[in-house]
C-alpha positions as CSV (number, residue, x, y, z in Angstrom):
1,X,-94.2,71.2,85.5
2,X,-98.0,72.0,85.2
3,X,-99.1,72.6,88.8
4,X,-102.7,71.4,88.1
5,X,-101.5,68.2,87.7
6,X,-99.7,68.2,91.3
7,X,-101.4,67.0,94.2
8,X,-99.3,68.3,96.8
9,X,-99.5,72.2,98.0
10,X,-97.4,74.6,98.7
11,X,-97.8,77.1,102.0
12,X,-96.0,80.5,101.4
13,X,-95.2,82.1,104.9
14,X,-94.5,85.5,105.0
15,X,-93.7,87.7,108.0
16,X,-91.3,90.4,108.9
17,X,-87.7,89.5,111.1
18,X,-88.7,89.4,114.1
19,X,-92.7,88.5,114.2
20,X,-92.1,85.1,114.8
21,X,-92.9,83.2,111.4
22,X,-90.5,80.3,112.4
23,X,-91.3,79.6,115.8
24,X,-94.6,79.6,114.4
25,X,-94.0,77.2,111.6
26,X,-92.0,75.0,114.0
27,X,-95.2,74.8,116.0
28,X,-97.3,73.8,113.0
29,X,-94.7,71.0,111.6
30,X,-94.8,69.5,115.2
31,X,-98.5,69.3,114.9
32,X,-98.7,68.2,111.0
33,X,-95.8,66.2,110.8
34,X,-96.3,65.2,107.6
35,X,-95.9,68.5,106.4
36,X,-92.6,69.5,104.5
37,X,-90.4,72.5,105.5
38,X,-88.5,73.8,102.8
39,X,-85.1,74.8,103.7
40,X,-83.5,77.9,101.7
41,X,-79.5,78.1,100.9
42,X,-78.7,81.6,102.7
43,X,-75.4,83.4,102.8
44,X,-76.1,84.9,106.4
45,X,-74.2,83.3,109.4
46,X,-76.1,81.0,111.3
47,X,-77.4,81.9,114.6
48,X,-76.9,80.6,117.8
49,X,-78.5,77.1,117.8
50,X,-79.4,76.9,114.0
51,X,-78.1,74.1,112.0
52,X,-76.4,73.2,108.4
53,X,-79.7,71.8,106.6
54,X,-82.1,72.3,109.1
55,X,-83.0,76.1,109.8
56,X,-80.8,76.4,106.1
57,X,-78.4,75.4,104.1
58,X,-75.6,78.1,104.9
59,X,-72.9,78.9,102.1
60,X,-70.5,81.4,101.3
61,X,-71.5,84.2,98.3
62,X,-69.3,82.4,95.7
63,X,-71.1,78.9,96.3
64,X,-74.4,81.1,95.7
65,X,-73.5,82.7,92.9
66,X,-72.6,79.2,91.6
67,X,-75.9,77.9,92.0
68,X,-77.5,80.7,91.0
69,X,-76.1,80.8,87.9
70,X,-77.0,76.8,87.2
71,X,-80.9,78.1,87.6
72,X,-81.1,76.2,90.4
73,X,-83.2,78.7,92.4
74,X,-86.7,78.9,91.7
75,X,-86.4,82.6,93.5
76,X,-83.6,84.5,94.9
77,X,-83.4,87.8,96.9
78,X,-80.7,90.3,99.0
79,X,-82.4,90.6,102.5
80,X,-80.7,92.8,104.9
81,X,-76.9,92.4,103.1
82,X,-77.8,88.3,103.1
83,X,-78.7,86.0,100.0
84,X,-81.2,83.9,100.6
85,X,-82.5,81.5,97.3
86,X,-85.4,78.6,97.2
87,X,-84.4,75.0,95.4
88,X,-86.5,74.8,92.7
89,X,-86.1,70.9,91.5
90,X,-86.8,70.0,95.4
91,X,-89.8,71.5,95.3
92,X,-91.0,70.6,92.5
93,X,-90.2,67.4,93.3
94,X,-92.0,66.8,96.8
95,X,-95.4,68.9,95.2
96,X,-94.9,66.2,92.1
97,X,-94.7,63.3,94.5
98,X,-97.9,65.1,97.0
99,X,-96.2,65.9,99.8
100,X,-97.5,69.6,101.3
101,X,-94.5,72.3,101.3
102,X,-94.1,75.2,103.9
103,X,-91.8,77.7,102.2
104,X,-90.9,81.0,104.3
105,X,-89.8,83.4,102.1
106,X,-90.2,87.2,102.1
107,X,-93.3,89.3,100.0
108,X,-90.9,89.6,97.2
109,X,-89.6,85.8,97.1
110,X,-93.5,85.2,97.2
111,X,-94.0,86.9,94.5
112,X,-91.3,85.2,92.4
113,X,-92.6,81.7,93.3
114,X,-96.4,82.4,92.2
115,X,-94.9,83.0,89.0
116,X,-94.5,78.9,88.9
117,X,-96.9,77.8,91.4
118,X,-100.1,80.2,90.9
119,X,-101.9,78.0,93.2
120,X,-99.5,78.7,96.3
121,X,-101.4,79.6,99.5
122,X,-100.1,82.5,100.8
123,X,-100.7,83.5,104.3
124,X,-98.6,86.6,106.2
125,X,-98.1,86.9,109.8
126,X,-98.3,90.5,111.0
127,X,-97.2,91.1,115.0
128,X,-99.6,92.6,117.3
129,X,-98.4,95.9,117.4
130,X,-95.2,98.0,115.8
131,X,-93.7,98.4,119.5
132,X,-94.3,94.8,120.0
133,X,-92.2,93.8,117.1
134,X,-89.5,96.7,118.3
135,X,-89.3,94.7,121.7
136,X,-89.2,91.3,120.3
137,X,-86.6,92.3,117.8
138,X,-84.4,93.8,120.7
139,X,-85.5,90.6,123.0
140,X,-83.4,88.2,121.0
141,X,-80.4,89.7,122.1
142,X,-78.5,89.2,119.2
143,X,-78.5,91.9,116.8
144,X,-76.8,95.4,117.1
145,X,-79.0,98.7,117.6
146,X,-78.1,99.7,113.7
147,X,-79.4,96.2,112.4
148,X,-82.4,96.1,114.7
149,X,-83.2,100.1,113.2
150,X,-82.7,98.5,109.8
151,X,-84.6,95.5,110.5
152,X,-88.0,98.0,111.9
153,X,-87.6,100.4,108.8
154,X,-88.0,97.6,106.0
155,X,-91.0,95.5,108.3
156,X,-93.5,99.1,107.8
157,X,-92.7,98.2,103.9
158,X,-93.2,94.7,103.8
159,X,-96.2,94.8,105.7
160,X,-97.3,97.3,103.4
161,X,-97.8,93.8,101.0
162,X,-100.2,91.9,103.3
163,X,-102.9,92.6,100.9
164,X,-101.6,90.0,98.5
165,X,-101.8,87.2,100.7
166,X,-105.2,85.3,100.9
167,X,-104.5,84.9,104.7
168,X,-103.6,86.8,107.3
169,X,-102.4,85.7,111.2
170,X,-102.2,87.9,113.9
171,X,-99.2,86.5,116.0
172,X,-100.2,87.9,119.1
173,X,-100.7,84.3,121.3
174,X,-98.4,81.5,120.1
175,X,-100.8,78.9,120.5
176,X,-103.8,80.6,118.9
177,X,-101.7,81.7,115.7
178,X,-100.3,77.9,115.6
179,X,-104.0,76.8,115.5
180,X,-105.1,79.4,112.9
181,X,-102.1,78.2,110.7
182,X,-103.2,74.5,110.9
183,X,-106.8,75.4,110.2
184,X,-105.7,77.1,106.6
185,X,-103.9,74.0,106.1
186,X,-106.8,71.6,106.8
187,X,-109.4,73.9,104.8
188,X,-107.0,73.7,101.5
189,X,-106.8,70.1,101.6
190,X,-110.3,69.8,101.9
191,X,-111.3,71.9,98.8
192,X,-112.3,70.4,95.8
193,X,-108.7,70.7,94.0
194,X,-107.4,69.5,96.2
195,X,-108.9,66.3,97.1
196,X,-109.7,65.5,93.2
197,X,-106.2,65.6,92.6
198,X,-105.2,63.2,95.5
199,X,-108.2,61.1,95.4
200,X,-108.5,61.3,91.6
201,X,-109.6,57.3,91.5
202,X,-111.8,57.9,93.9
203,X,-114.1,60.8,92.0
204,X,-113.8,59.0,88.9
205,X,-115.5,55.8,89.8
206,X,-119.0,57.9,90.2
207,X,-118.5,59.9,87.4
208,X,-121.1,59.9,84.7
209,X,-120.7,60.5,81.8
């Protein structure tokens, strides 16, 4: 696939557990509907409310490893004892066909992905503070003291990344950090690239030669 010639885009969202990337991302589909969420296979439990092919696609290890081994995961990674792996021919496929793509994936995923779409925008979603993360993380009620100490030991590395994101959010107000995430996406469909490749007819009729 050569990615210049694909008119759609594809968003990389990047946050540690417990910032509030998804709720954010939620936020930002119900605003941009036509926006596409990408949904990862995981082999984590789902949570209390989360769906089979909505939040993911849950499977056990052995139905991973299938997969994996197929090459049908553009990226794949071990997050906190969980695998969680990105469909590459479905992506692919709705960039091919110019649909926009939200994928949320962790700073190593990210960098996996860039490896086949170099034009990805990347944007990472820090939390106001470390002790407001702590108290959101213990908030949701759901994890056990030795997962949540887990969970706040690997966020000070991945934030440690943020540099090689071309965007950073703040999720300090919901609302705000919803409308900062729909500005990047308006700005990158209105660059050049961006509207030469969906408009492509359009920029060739006043073309000289």
């Amino acid at each position: 696939m050569n990615e210049r010639d694909t008119p759609g885009t594809l968003f990389i969202v990047t946050a540690p557990s417990g910032v509030g990337k998804t709720t954010l991302v939620r936020g930002l589909l119900e605003r941009s509907p036509d926006l596409r969420l990408s949904v990862s296979h995981t082999t984590r439990a789902p949570r209390e409310g989360e769906e089979n092919g909505r939040e993911y696609h849950f499977i056990d290890a052995a139905a991973f490893q299938r997969l994996c081994a197929a090459g049908e995961f553009l990226e794949w990674a071990e997050v906190h004892g969980n695998y969680y792996g990105t469909s590459r021919a479905w992506l692919e496929e709705q960039t091919r066909d110019g649909h926009d793509v939200i994928l949320e994936i962790d700073w190593r995923g990210a960098r996996q992905v860039r490896l086949v779409f170099p034009g990805a925008v990347g944007i990472f979603v820090l939390p106001p503070s470390f002790g407001e993360l702590e108290r959101r993380l213990r908030g949701r009620g759901t994890d056990s003291e030795e997962t949540i100490a887990r969970r706040l030991a690997a966020a000070r590395g991945e934030m440690s990344h943020v540099g090689e994101f071309a965007y950073v959010i703040i999720n300090d107000r919901l609302p705000a950090a919803i409308d900062d995430m729909a500005a990047i996406v308006r700005a990158t469909r209105l660059r050049y690239a961006s509207q030469h490749k969906r408009h492509s007819r359009y920029f060739s009729s006043f073309a000289q030669d």
